[in-house]
C-alpha positions in Angstrom: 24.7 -48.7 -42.5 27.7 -49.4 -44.7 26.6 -53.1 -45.7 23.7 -54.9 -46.9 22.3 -56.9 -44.0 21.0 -59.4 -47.3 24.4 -60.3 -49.0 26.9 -57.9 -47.0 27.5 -55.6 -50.3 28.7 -52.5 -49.8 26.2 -49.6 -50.0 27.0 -47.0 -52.6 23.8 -46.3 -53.3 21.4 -46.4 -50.3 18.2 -47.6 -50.6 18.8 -50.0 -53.0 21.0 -52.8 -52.2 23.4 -52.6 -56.0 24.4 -56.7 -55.6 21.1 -58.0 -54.5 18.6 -54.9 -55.2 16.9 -55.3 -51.7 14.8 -52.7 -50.5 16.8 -50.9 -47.8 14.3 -48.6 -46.8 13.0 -50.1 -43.3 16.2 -50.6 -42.2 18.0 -48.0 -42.8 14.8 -46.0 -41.2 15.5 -48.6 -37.6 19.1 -47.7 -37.9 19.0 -44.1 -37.9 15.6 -44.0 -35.5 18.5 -46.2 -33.0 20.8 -43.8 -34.1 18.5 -40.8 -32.6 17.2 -42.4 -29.5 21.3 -43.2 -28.6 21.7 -39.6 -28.9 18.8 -38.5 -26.9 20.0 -40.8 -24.1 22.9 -39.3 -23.8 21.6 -36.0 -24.1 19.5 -37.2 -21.0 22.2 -38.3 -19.5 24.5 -34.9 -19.9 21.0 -33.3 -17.9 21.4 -35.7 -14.8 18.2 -37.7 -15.9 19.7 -41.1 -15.9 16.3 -43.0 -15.5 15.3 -41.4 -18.6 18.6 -42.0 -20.5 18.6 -45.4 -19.6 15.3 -46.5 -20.9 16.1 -44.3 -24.4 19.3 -46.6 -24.6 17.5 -49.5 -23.9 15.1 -48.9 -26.9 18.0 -47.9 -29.0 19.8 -51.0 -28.1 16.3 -53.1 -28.9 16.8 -51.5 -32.3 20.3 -51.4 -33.6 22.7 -53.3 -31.0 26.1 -51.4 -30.7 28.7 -50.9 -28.5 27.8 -47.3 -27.0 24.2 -48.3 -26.4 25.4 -51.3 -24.7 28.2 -49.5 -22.8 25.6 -46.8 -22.2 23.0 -49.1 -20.8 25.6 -50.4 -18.3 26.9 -47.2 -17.1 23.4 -46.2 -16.5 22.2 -49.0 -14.8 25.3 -48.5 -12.1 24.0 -45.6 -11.5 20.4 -46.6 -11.1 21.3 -49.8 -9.2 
């Protein structure tokens, strides 16, 4: 996370937000717990369990949306479909 989701500061100093001093804690916890699952799925994926990487991306993506879950979740699903 490079911004405060509270005022869009830039972090310097993760957990503590330095323009609005919001807790970052929970947050930055989702993020990198997204951040994980993302990499699991692929690492699913690389073992030719799609099923299984699909529904890690899928929880990644319920955390933390980004591009490579998304993208992940679609390849997936053509493959599934």
């Amino acid at each position: 996370m490079e911004r405060c989701p509270i005022c869009r500061a830039s972090l310097s100093e993760p957990p503590i937000c330095r323009r609005c001093k919001s807790d970052l804690t929970r947050p930055l916890a989702i993020a990198e717990e997204a951040h994980l699952l993302l990499r699991h799925a692929m690492h699913k994926l690389a073992n030719g369990d799609v099923p299984a990487a699909e529904a890690l991306a899928i929880r990644s993506q319920c955390l933390r949306s980004s591009d490579l879950a998304r993208a992940l979740v679609g390849f997936c699903h053509s493959k599934t479909a």
